[in-house]
ROGUMI-770371 format. One line per 8 residues: number of its first residue (from 1); their letters; for each residue x, y, z of N, C-alpha, C, CB. Coordinates in steps of 0.2 Angstrom, whole numbers, m for minus. Glycine has a CB too. Layout:
REM ROGUMI-770371
NUM> A> X:Y:Z:X:Y:Z:X:Y:Z:X:Y:Z; ... $
REM end
This chain:
REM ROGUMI-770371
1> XXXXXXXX> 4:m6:0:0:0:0:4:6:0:m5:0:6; 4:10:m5:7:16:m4:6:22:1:6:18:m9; 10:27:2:8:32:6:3:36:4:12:34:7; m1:37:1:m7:39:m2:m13:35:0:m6:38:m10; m13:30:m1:m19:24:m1:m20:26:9:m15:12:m6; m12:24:12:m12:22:17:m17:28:23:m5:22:18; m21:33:20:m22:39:22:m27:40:21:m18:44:21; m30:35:17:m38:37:12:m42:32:19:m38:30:0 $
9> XXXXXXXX> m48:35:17:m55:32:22:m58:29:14:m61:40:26; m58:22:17:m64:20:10:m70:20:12:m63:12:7; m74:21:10:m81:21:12:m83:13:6:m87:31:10; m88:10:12:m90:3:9:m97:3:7:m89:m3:14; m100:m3:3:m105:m1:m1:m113:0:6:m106:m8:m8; m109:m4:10:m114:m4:18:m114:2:19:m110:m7:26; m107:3:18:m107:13:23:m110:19:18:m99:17:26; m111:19:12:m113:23:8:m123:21:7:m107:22:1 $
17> XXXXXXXX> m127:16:9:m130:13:10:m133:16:17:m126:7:10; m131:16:21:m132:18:28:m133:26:27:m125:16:33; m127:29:23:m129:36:23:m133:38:20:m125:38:20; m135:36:14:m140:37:10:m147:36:13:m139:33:6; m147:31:15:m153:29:21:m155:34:27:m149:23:26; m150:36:32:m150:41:35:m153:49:33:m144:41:37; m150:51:27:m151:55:25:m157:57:22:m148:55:22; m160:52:17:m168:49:17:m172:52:23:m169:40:17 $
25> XXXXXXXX> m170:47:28:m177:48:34:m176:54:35:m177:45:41; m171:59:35:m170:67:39:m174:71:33:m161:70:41; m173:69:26:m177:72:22:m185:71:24:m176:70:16; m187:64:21:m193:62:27:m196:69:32:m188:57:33; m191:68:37:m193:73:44:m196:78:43:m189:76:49; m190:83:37:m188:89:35:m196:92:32:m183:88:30; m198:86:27:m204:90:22:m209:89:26:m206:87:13; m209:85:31:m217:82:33:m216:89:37:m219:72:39 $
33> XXXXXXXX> m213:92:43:m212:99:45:m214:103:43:m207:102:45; m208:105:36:m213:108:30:m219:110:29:m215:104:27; m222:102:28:m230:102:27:m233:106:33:m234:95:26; m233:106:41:m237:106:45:m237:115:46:m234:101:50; m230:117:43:m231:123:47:m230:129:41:m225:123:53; m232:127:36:m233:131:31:m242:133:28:m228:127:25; m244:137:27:m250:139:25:m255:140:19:m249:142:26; m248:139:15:m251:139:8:m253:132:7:m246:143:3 $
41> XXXXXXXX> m258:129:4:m261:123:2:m257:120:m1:m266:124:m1; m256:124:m8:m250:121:m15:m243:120:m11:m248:129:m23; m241:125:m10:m234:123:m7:m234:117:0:m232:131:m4; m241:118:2:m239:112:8:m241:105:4:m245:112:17; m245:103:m1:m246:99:m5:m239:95:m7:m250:102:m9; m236:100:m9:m230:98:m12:m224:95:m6:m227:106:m16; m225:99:m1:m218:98:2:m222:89:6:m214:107:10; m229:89:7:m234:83:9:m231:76:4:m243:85:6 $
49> XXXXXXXX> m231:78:0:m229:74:m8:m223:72:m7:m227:79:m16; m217:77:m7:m208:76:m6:m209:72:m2:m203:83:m4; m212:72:6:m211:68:9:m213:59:11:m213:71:12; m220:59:7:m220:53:5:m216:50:1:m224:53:4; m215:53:m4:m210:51:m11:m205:48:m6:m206:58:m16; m200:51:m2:m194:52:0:m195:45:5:m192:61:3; m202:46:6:m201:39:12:m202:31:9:m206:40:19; m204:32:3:m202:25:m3:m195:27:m3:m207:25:m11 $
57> XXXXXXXX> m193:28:m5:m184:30:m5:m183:27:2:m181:39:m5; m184:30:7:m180:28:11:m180:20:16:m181:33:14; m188:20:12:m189:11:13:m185:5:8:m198:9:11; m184:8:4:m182:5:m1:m171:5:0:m186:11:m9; m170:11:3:m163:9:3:m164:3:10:m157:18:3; m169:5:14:m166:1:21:m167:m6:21:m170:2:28; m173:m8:15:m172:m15:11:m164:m16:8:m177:m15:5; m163:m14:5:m155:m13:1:m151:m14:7:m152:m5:m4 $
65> XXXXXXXX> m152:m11:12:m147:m10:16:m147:m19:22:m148:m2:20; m154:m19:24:m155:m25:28:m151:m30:25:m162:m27:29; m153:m33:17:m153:m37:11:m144:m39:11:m156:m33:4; m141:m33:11:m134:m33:10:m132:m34:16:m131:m27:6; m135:m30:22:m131:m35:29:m131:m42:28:m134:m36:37; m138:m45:28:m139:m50:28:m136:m55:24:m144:m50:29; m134:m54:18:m129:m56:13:m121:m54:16:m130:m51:6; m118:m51:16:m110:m50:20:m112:m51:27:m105:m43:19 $
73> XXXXX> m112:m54:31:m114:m54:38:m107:m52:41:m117:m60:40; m102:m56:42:m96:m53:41:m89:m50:40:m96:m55:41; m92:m47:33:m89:m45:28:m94:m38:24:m89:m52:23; m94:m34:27:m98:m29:24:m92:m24:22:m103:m25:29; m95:m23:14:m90:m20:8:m95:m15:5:m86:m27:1 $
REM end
């Protein structure tokens, strides 16, 4: 390993996976907020929308994510 490589943080397909995940649900949080505290109808419609959207996303990466533990159980890459 060179002196370059030796210094690098590899992020794995787990940990990019997790992030992604994480990120989702805070979006999630973010628009449902949004929605509650905004006045305008259209505009809370929308951010109502983003949030559901975003939480098929974020079911969908935690499946990917459970799937792939459960696949590398020892071995997460």
């Amino acid at each position: 390993m060179n002196e370059m490589n030796r210094n690098e943080i590899e992020l794995t397909t787990y940990d990019r996976l997790l992030r992604a995940w994480e990120n989702s649900m805070e979006m999630v949080r973010d628009y449902e907020m949004y929605s509650k505290r905004i006045e305008d109808e259209e505009v809370k419609k929308v951010f109502k929308k983003f949030a559901e959207d975003e939480g098929m996303h974020a079911a969908k990466l935690r499946e990917l994510l459970m799937d792939y533990k459960n696949r590398t159980p020892n071995n997460i890459n």
